[in-house]
BATILUM-163430 format. One line per 3 residues: number of its first residue (from 1); their letters; for each residue x, y, z of C-alpha. Coordinates in pm, 1 decimal, always signed. Layout:
% residues N
NUM> a> X,Y,Z  ... $
***
This chain:
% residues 530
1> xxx> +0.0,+0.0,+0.0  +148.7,+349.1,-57.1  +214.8,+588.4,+182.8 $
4> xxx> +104.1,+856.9,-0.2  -267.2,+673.1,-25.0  -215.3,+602.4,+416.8 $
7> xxx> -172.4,+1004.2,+400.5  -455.4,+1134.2,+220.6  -743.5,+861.8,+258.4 $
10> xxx> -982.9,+966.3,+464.6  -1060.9,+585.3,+593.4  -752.4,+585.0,+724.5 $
13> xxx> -743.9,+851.0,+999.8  -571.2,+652.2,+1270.5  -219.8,+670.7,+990.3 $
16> xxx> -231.5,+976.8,+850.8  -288.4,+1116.2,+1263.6  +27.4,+941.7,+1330.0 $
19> xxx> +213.4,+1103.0,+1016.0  +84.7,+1438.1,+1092.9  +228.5,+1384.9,+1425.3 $
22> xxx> +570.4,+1371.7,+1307.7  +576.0,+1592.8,+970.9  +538.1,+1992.5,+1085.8 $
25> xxx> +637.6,+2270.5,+878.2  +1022.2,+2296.2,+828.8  +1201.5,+2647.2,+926.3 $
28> xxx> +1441.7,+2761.2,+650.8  +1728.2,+2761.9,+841.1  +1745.9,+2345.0,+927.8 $
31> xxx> +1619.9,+2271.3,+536.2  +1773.5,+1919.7,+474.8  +1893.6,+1814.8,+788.0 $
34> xxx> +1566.8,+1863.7,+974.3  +1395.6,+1722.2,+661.2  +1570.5,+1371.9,+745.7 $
37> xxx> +1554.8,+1355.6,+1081.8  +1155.9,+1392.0,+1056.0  +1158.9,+1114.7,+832.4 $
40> xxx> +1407.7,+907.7,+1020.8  +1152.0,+964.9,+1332.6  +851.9,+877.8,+1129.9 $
43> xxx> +1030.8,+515.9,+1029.1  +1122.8,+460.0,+1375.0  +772.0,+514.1,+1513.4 $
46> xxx> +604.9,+333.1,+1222.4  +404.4,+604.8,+1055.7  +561.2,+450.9,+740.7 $
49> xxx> +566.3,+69.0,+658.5  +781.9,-192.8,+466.2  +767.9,-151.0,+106.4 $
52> xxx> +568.9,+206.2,+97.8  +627.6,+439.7,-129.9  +670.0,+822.2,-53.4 $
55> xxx> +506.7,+1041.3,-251.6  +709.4,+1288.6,-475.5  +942.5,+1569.5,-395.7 $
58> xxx> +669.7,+1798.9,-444.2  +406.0,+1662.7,-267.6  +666.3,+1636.1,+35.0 $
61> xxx> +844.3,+1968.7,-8.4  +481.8,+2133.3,-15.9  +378.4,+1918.7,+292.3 $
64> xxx> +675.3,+2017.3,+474.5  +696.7,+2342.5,+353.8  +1069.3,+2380.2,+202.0 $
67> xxx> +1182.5,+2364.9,-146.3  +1214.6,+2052.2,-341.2  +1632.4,+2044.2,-307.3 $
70> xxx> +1632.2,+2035.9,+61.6  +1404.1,+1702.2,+6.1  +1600.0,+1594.8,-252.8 $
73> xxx> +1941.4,+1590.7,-33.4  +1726.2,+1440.7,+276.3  +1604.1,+1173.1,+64.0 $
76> xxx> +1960.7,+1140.5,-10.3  +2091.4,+1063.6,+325.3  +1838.8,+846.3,+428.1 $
79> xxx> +1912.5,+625.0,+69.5  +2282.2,+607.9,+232.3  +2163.5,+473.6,+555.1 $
82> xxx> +1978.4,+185.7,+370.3  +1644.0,+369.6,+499.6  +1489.3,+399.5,+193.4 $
85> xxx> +1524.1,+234.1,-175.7  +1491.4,+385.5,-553.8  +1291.1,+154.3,-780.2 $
88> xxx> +1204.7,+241.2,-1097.4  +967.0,+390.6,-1309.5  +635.2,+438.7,-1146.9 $
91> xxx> +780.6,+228.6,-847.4  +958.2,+544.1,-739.3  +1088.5,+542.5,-350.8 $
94> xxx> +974.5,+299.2,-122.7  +1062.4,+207.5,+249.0  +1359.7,-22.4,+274.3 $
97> xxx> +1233.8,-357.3,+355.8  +1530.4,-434.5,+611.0  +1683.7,-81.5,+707.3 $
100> xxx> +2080.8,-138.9,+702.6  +2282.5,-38.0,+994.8  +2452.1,+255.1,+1038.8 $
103> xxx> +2785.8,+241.8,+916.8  +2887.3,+401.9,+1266.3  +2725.6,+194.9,+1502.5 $
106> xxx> +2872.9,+345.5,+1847.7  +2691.9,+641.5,+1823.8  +2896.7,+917.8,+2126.1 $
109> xxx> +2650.0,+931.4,+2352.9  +2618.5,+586.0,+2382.1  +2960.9,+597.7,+2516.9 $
112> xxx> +2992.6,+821.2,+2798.6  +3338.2,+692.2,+2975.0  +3505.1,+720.1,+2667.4 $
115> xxx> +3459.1,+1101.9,+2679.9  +3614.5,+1306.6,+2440.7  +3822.6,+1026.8,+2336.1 $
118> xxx> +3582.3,+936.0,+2123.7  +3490.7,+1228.5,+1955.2  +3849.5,+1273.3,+1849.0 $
121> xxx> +3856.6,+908.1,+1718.9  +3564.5,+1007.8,+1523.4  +3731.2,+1282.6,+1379.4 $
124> xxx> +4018.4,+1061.3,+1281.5  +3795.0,+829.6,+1091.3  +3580.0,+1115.2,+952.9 $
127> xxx> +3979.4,+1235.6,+826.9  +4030.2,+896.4,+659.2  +3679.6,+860.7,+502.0 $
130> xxx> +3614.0,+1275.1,+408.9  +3936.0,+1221.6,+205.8  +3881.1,+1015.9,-14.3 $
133> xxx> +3534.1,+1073.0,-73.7  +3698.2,+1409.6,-207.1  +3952.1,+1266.9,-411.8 $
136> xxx> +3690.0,+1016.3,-543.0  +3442.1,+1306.6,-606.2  +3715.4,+1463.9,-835.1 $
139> xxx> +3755.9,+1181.2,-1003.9  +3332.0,+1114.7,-1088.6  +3202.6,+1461.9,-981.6 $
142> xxx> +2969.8,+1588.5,-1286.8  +2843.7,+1894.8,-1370.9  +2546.4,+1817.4,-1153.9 $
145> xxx> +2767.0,+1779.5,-860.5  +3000.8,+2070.7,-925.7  +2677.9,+2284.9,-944.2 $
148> xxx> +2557.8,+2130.4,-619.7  +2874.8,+2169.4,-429.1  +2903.7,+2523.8,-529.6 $
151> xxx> +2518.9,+2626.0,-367.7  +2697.2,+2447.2,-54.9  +2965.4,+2738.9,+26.9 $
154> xxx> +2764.5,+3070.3,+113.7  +2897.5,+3420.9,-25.1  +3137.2,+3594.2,+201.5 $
157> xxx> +2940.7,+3683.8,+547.4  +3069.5,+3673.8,+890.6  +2870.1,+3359.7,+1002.7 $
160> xxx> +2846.6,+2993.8,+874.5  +2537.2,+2784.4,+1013.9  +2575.8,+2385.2,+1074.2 $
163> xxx> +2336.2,+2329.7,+791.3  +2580.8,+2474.3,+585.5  +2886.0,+2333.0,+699.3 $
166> xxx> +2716.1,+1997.7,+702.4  +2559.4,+2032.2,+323.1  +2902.3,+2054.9,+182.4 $
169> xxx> +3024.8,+1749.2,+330.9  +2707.4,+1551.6,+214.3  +2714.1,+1695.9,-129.4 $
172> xxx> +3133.4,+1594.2,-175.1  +2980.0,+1286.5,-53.8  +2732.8,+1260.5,-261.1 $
175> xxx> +2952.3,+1358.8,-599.4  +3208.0,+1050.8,-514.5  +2882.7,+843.4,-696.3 $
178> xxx> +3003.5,+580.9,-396.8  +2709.7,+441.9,-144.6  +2959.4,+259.3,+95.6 $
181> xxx> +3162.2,+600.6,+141.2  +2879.0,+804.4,+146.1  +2696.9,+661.2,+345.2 $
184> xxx> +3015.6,+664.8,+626.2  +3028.6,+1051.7,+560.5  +2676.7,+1089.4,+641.2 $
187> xxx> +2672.5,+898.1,+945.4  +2955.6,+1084.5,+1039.6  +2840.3,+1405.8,+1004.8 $
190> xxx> +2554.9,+1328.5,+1198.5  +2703.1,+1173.6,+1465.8  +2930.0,+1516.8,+1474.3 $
193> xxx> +2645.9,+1729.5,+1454.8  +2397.9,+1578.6,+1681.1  +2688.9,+1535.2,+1931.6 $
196> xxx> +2888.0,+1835.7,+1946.3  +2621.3,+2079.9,+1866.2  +2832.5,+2342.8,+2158.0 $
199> xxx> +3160.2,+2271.7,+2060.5  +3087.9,+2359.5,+1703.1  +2909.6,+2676.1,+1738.0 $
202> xxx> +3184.7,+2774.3,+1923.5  +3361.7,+2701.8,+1628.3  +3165.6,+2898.3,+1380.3 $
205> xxx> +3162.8,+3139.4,+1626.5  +3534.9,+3245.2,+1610.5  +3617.6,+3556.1,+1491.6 $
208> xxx> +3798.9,+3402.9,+1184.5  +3620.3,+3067.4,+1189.0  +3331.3,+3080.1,+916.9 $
211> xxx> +3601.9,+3287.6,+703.7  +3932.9,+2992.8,+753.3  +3637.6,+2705.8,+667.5 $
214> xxx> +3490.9,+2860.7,+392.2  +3803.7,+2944.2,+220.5  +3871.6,+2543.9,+286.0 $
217> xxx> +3585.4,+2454.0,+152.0  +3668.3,+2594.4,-143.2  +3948.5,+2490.8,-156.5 $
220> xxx> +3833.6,+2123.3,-194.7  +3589.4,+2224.9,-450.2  +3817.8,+2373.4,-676.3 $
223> xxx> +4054.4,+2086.3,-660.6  +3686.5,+1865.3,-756.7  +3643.3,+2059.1,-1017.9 $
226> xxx> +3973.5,+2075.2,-1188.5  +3929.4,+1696.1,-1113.3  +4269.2,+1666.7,-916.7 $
229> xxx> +4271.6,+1397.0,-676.4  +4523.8,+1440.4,-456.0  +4475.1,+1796.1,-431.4 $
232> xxx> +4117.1,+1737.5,-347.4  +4233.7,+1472.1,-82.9  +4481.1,+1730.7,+93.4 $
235> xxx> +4279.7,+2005.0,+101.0  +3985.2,+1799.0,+242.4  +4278.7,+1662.6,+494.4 $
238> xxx> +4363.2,+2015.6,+587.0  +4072.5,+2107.7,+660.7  +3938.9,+1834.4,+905.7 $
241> xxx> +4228.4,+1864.4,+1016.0  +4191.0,+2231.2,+1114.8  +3844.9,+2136.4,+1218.8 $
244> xxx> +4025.6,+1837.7,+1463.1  +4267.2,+2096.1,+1573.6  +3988.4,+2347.6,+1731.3 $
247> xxx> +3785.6,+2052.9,+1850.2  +4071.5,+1930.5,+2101.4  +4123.2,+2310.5,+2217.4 $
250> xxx> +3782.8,+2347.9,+2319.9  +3729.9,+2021.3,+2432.5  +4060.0,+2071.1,+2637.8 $
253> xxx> +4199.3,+1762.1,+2507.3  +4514.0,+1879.7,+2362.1  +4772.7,+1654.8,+2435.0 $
256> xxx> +5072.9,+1791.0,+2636.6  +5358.5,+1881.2,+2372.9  +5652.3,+1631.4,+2463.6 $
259> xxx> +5845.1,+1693.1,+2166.0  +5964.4,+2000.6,+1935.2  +6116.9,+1937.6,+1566.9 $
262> xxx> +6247.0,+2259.9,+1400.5  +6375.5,+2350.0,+1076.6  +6698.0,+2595.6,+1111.8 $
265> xxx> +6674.4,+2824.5,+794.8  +6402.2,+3057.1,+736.2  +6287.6,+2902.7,+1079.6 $
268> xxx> +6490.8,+2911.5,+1374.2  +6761.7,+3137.1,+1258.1  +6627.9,+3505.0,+1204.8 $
271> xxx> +6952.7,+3579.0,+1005.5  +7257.7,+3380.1,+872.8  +7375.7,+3188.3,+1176.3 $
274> xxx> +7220.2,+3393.3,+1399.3  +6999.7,+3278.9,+1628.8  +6770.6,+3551.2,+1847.5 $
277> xxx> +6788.4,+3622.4,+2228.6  +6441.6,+3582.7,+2255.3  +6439.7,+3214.3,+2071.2 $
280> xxx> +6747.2,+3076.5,+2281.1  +6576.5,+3186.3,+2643.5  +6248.0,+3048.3,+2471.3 $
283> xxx> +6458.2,+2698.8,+2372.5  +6615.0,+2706.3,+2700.4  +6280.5,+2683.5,+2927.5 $
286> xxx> +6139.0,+2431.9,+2721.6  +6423.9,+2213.8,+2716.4  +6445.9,+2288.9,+3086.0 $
289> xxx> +6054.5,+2148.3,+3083.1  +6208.4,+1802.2,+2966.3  +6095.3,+1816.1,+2631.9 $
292> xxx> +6255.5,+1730.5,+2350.9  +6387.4,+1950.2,+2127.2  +6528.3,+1787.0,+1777.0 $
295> xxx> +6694.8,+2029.3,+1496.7  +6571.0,+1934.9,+1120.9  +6755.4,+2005.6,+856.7 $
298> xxx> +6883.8,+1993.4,+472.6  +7187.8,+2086.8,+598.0  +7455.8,+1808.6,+693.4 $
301> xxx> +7565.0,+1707.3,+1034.1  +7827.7,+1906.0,+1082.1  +7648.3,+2244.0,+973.1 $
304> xxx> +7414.6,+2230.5,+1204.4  +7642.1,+2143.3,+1508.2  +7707.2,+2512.9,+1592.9 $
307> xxx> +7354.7,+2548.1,+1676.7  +7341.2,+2238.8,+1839.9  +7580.3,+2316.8,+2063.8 $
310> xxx> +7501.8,+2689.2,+2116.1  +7133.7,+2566.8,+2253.8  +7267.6,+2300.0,+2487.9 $
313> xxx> +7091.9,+2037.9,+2311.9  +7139.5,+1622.3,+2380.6  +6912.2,+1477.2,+2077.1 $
316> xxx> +7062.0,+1376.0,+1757.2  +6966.0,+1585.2,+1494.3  +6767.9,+1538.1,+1137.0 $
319> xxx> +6998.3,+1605.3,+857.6  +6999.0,+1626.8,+480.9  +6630.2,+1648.0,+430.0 $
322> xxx> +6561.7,+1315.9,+682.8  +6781.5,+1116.9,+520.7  +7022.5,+1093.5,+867.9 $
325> xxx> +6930.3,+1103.2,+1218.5  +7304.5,+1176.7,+1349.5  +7455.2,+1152.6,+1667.0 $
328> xxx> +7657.2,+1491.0,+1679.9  +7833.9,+1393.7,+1976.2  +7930.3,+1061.0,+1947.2 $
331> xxx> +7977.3,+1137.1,+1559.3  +7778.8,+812.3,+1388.5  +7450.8,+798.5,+1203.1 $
334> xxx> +7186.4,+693.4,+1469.6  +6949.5,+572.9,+1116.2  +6969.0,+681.2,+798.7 $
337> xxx> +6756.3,+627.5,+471.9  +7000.0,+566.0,+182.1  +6941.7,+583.3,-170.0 $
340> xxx> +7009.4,+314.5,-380.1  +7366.8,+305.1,-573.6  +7220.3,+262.8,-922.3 $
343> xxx> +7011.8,+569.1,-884.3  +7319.2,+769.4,-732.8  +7510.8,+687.8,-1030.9 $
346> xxx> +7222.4,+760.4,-1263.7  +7163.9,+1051.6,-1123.0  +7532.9,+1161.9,-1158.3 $
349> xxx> +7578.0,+1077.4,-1470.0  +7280.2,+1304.6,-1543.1  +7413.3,+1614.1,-1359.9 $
352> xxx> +7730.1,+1573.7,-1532.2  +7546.4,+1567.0,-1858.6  +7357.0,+1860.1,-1838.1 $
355> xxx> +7695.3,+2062.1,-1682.9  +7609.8,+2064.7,-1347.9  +7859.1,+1985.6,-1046.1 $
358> xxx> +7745.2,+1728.9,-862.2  +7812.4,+1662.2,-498.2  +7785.7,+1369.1,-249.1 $
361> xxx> +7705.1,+1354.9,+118.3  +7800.5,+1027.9,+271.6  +7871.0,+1015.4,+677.5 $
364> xxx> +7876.1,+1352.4,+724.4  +8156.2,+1462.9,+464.9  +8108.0,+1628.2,+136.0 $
367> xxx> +8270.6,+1483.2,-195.1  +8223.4,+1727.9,-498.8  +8288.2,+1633.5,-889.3 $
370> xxx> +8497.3,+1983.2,-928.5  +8529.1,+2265.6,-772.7  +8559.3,+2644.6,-894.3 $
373> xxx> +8695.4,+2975.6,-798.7  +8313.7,+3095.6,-636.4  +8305.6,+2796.7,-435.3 $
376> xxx> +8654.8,+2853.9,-328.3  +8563.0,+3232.7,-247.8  +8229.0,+3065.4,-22.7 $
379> xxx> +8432.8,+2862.5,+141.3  +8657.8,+3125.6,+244.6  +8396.1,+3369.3,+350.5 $
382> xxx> +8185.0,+3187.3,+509.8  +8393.7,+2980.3,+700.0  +8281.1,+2658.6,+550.1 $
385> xxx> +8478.0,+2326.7,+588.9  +8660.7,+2240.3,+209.5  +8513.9,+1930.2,+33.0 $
388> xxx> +8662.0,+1587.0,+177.5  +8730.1,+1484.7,-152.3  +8726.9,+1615.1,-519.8 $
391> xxx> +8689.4,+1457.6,-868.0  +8625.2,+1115.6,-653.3  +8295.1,+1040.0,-690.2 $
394> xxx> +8310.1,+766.9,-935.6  +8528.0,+566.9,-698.4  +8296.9,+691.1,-379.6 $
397> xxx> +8061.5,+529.1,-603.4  +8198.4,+173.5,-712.4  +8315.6,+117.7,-329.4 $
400> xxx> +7953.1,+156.8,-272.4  +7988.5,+377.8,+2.4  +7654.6,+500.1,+174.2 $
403> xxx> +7482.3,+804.8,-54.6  +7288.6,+1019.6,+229.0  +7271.4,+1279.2,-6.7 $
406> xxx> +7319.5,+1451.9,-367.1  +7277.5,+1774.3,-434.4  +7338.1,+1949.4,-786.9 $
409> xxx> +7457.9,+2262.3,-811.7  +7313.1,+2488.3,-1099.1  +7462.8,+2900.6,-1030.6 $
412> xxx> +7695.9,+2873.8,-1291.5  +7509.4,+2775.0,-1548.0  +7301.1,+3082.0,-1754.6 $
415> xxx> +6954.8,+3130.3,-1660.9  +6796.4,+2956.9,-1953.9  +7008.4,+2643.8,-1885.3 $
418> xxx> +6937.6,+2620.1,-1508.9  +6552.6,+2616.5,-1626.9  +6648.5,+2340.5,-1855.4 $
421> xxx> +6842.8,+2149.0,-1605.8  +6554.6,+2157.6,-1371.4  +6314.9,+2043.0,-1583.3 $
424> xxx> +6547.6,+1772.4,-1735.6  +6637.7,+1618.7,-1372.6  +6268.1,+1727.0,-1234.9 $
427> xxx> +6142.2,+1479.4,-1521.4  +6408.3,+1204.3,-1502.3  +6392.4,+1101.6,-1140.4 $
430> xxx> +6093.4,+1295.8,-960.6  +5882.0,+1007.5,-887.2  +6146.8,+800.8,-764.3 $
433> xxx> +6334.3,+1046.5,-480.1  +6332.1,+1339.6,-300.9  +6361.0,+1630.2,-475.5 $
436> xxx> +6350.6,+1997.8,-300.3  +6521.5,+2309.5,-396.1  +6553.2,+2563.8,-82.3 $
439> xxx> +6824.9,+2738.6,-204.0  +6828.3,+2894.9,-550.7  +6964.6,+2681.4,-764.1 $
442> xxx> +7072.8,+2392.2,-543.2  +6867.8,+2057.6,-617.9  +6889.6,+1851.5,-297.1 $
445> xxx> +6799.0,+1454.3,-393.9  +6730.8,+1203.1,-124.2  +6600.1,+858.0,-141.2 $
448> xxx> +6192.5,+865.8,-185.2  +6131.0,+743.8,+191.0  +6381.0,+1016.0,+310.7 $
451> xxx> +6189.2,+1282.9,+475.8  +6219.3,+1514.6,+782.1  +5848.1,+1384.1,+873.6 $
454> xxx> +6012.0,+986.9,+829.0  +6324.6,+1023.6,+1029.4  +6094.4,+1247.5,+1315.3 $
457> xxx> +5847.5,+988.7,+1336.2  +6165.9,+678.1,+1388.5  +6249.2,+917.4,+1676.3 $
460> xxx> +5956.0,+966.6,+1846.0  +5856.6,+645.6,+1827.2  +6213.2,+561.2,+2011.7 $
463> xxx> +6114.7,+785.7,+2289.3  +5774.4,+688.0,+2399.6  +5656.6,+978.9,+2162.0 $
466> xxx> +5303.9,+981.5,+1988.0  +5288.1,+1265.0,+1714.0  +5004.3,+1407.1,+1848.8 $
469> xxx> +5261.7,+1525.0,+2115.8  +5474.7,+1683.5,+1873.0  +5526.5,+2083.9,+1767.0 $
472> xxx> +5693.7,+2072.5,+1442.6  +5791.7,+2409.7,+1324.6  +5884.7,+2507.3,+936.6 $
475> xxx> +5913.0,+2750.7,+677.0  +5981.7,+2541.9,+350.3  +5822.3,+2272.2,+107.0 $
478> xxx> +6064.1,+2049.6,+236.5  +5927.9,+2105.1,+572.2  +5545.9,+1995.5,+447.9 $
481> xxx> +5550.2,+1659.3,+541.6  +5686.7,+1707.8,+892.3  +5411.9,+1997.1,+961.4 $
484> xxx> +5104.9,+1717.3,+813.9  +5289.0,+1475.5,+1041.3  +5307.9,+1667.4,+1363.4 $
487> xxx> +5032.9,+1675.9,+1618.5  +5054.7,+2083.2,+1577.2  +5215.1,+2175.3,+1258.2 $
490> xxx> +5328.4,+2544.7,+1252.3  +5421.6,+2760.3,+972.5  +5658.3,+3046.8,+946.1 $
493> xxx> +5462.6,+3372.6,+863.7  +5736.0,+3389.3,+602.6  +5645.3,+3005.0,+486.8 $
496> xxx> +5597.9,+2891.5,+135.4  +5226.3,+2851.8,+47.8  +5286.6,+2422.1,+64.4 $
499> xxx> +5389.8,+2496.7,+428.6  +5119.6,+2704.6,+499.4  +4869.7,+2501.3,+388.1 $
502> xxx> +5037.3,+2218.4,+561.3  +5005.1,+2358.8,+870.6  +4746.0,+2405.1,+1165.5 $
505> xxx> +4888.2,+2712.0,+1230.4  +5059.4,+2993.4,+1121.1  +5338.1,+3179.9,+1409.0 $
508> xxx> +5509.6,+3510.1,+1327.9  +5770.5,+3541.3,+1079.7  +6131.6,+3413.7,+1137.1 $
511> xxx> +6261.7,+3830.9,+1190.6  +5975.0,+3883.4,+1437.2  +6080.0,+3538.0,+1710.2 $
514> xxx> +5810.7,+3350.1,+1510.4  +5942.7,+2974.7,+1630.8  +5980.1,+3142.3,+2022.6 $
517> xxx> +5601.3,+3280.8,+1978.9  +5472.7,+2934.8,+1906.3  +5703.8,+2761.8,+2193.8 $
520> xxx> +5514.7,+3020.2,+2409.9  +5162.1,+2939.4,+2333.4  +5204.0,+2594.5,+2254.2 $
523> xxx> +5427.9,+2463.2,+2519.5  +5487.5,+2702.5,+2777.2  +5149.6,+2845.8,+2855.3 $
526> xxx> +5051.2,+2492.5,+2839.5  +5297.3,+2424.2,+3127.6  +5225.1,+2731.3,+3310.7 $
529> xx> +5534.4,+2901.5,+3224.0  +5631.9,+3215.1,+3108.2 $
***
C-alpha cells in the first residue's frame, strides 16, 4: 500500500494522525537536515511501513513546507543509511524492507566513559573517510555535482550555520557516486552534529572561523572541479584537520607537547647563523621542561652542530632532508635512509650531462665532482669546511659507500640552462626520490622514503613519543611533510604557500621570534610558564 494513499485517505485517519504527528512545517534555516531527521523519526515510530512508497518531492516539499532540493538531499541521506530504496519507473521510492545499519554503530552518547576520546577518534575516521570521498568526487564529480557543491559554500558573510557546513560534506559525498563512502560521511556528520552541537558553534563562532572554513571549503571544490585527486584529498585533509585541531582546544583535550622538531633556515635562525635572544631563552625553558627539542635540517651534520651546541641540546639531529638522524656527539649515524647506488650513479651521470657539479654527502663529509673559484671564495667567507674529496665520486661510487645525499649545483650555469636542467632532472627522477630546492639553484635529492616527517616519526617512536605530542615548526616545502605529520604543525609567517597550507597554524615570521612565539603558546602556557 502506498504511503502517499495512508496520508490522504480519509478511511484511514488513525495513519495519517500518526504522520501528521511527526511531519510539521520545516524552518528555513534546518532545510535538509531537519527534513531527514523527521523522516528518520517517522520510520522509527512506524508512521511509514515496509515496502511504501513516498510520494514525490513535491508533494513532500509542499507538505513540509521547504523547497524541493532540501528534500531531494534528505532523501539522499536516508538512501545512504539503507532507509529507503529507488525503484524504478512508477515504483519510485519505497521504504527499505530491512533498514541497514549505520555504518557508525557506536553512536557518542552511547559511550559516555570514553569522553572526548571518542569524539576525536571520530574525527580521525571522519579524516580517513572525508578524504577520499573528495579525491573520489574529483575523479566522478559531474556537472550536476560541481553545481551542487558550489550552492553548498555561502557568499562571504561573517557567520556559517551547521546546515551549511554539514551540506558541503554531504554533497562531496554525494559527488564521489560511492554508497559505501557516502553513506560513512553521512553517518559521520551526523554523529558530529547531533553530538557536538556546543563545541561547534563555538567554532563557527570564532572571529575568523566561518572565514578559515569557507576558504577550505573551497578549496576542496576547486581541486573537484579541476578533477585533481590528490589535491582534493589534501585540502579535504587540511581542513578536518583544522576542524580536529579546534575541537581538542575546546574540548581541552590537547595533548601535552613532549616533543619540538624545528627546521633551522628561514625558521629558527632570524639571520645567517644567527639565532635571536628571545628564541634561545624560549629553547632554554622548554628544554628545561624536559621536552625534547630535535633540529631538522637539509643541511649536513656538521652544519648544524654550531647550533646544536650553542642551545645546549642532547638529541641527535635530522639532517639532509631526513635522510640521517646523526649523533653529533658521538659522531655516527643513529638511522639513515640511503638511496640506492644505481640511482646515485644515474643521477650523476645526469648532472654531469647537463653541466652541473654534482656533490655527495656520505657520513657527514662532502665529496664534490669539481670545484671552482666561487666555491673557493664561499668557502673562504663563510667559514665553511673544504670538500673531503674532489673529482672522486666515481670511486665513492663503485666502493659503494653510503649516498645520504646529492645535491646538484646549478649558479653557474646561464639562466635559460638552469631552467632546462631543472626540468630535465625534475622529469628524469621525480617520482622516484626526493627532490627539493631551498636554495636557488641547489637541487637537494634524497632517497623517496627520506623525509624530515620519516626520520621524526623513527624518533619519536624511540622515545615513547606519539605525534600528536609533537610541535613541528617550518618555513619550507621540504618542511610539508613534517608539519602534516606533527600533532601541531606550525608555519613560518614567512612560509611557502605548501607549508602554509600544511600547517594548523601559522606563528610570526622568522625576523619577528616567530618559532619562540609558538614555543610560548604551545608549550609554555601549556605548562604554566612564562
Amino acid at each position: 500500500m502506498l504511503w502517499y494513499y495512508h496520508m490522504t485517505n480519509s478511511n484511514d485517519s488513525a495513519k495519517n494522525g500518526r504522520v501528521s504527528d511527526f511531519l510539521e512545517p520545516v524552518r528555513a534555516a534546518t532545510l535538509s537536515v531537519q527534513v531527514a531527521r523527521q523522516l528518520r523519526d517517522l520510520l522509527a515510530a512506524g508512521g511509514l511501513l515496509p515496502g511504501d512508497r513516498l510520494p514525490s518531492e513535491r508533494d513532500l516539499a509542499d507538505r513540509l513546507g521547504v523547497g524541493r532540493p532540501a528534500v531531494r538531499e534528505a532523501l539522499r541521506e536516508l538512501r545512504a543509511h539503507g532507509l529507503l530504496v529507488t525503484g524504478r519507473g512508477r515504483q519510485g521510492t519505497t521504504v527499505a524492507d530491512r533498514p541497514a545499519q549505520p555504518v557508525m554503530s557506536l553512536p557518542l552518547a552511547a559511550a559516555p566513559e570514553a569522553g572526548t576520546t571518542t569524539a576525536l577518534d571520530l574525527m580521525v575516521y571522519r579524516r580517513a573517510v572525508e578524504c577520499e570521498a573528495a579525491a573520489l568526487a574529483a575523479r566522478r564529480a559531474d556537472l550536476d555535482d560541481l553545481r551542487r557543491i558550489s550552492r553548498t559554500i555561502p557568499e562571504k558573510r561573517s557567520r556559517l550555520t551547521p546546515e551549511e557546513d554539514g551540506a558541503f560534506h554531504l554533497s562531496v559525498a554525494a559527488s564521489c557516486h560511492n554508497q559505501f563512502l557516502e553513506g560513512a560521511v553521512v553517518e559521520c556528520n551526523r554523529l558530529v552534529h547531533d553530538q557536538l552541537q556546543v563545541v561547534l558553534a563555538a567554532i563557527y563562532a570564532e572571529p575568523t572561523g566561518p572565514s578559515t572554513i569557507r576558504k577550505q571549503h573551497t578549496a576542496v571544490y576547486e581541486a573537484i572541479k579541476r578533477g585533481d585527486e590528490e589535491t582534493a584529498r589534501r585540502s579535504m585533509d587540511a581542513h578536518l584537520a583544522h576542524v580536529t585541531h579546534l575541537l581538542t582546544r575546546l574540548l581541552g583535550e590537547q595533548p601535552r607537547i613532549r616533543m619540538v622538531v624545528s627546521d633551522l633556515d628561514g625558521t629558527l635562525l632570524s639571520g645567517p647563523r644567527h639565532i635571536s635572544e628571545r628564541t634561545r631563552r624560549a629553547l632554554a625553558e622548554v628544554r628545561d621542561a624536559g621536552v625534547h627539542v630535535i633540529l631538522a635540517s637539509a643541511r649536513p651534520p656538521r652544519s648544524m652542530r654550531r647550533y646544536h651546541e650553542a642551545l645546549a641540546l642532547t638529541a641527535p639531529v635530522i639532517a639532509c632532508n631526513g635522510a640521517l638522524l646523526w649523533d653529533l656527539h658521538a659522531g655516527i649515524p643513529v638511522a639513515r635512509i640511503a638511496m640506492e647506488s644505481e640511482l646515485a650513479w644515474e643521477i650523476t651521470e645526469l648532472g654531469r650531462s647537463l653541466d652541473t657539479i654534482v656533490n655527495l654527502e656520505s657520513d657527514d663529509e662532502w665529496f664534490a665532482d669539481r670545484t671552482n673559484e666561487r666555491i673557493l671564495e664561499n668557502i673562504r667567507m663563510f667559514g665553511i669546511p673544504p670538500p673531503d674529496g674532489v673529482g672522486v665520486l666515481d670511486e665513492m661510487l663503485e666502493r659503494g659507500e653510503p649516498v645520504d645525499k646529492i645535491f646538484l649545483d646549478l649558479r653557474d650555469l646561464a639562466p635559460e640552462e638552469v631552467e632546462t636542467a631543472r626540468a630535465a632532472v625534475t622529469r628524469s627522477v621525480r617520482l622516484r626520490v626526493n627532490l627539493t630546492e631551498t636554495v636557488p639553484g641547489l637541487l637537494d635529492i634524497v632517497a623517496a622514503g627520506a623525509t624530515k616527517a620519516a626520520m621524526a616519526q623513527r624518533l619519536a617512536r624511540s622515545l615513547g613519543v606519539k605525534a600528536e605530542e609533537v610541535l613541528a615548526l617550518g618555513d619550507h616545502d621540504n618542511d610539508v611533510s613534517l608539519l602534516r605529520w606533527a600533532g601541531v604543525g606550525v608555519a613560518m609567517g614567512n612560509a611557502t604557500p605548501a607549508a602554509k597550507a600544511a600547517a594548523d597554524t601559522i606563528t610570526a615570521s622568522n625576523l619577528r621570534d616567530g618559532v619562540a612565539e609558538a614555543l610560548q603558546h604551545w608549550v609554555l602556557d601549556e605548562r604554566g610558564g612564562g
